[in-house]
C-alpha positions as CSV (number, residue, x, y, z in Angstrom):
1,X,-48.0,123.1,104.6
2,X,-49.1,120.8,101.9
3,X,-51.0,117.5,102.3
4,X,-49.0,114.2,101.6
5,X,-50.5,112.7,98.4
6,X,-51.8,109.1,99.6
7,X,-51.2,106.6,97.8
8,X,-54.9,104.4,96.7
9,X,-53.3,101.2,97.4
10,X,-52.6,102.3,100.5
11,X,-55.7,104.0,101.2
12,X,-57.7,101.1,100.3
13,X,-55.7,98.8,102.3
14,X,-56.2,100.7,105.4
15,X,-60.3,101.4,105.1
16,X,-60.1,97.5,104.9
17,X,-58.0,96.7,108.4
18,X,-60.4,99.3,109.3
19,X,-63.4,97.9,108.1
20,X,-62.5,94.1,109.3
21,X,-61.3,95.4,112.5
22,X,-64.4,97.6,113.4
23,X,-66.8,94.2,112.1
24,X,-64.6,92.3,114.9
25,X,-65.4,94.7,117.6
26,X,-61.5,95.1,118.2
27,X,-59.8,98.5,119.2
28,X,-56.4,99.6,117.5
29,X,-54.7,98.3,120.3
30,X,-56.3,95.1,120.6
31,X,-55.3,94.6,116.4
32,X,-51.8,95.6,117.3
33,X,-51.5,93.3,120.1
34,X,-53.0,90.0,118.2
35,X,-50.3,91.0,115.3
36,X,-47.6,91.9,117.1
37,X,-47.8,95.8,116.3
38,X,-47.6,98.5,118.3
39,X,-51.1,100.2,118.2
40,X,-49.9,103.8,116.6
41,X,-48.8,101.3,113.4
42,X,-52.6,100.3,113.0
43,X,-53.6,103.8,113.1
44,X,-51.2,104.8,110.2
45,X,-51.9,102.3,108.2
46,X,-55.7,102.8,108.6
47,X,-55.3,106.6,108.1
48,X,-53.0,105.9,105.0
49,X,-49.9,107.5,106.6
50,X,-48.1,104.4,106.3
51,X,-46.7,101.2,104.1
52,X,-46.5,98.8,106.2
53,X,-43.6,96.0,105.6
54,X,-44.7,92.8,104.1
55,X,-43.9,91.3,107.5
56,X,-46.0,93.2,109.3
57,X,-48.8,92.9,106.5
58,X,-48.6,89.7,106.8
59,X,-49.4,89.7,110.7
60,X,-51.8,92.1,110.3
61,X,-53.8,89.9,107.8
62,X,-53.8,87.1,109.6
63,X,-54.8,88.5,112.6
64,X,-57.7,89.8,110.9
65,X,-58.4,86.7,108.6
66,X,-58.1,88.5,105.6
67,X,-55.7,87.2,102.7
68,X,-54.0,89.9,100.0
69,X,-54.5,89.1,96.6
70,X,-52.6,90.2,93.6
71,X,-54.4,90.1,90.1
72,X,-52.7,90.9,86.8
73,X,-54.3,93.3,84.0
């Protein structure tokens, strides 16, 4: 079996909600419960197995007090 290409913004995203989480002291499940996840979602997106929906982003990053931002060039 061949191993799914991951995509870098989505690998970069997910070491962050990683990173943020860990600095929080928070568990998966305790991220997915303060955004209104379920905790395998976290894990996905962490591992880079998974867009998430800007909805969900959008939870997720507030949760975590981070913000996204988008830069041209």
């Amino acid at each position: 079996m061949l191993a799914k290409k991951t995509n870098p913004f989505v690998a970069k995203l997910g070491k962050a909600v990683r990173v943020r989480r860990l600095a929080l002291g928070w568990s998966q499940r305790e991220l997915g419960r303060r955004a209104s996840l379920a905790h395998p979602q976290v894990h996905w997106l962490e591992n880079g197995r998974s867009v998430p929906r800007w909805d969900s982003l959008a939870r997720l990053l507030m949760a975590l007090g981070l913000s996204l931002e988008i830069g041209g060039g």
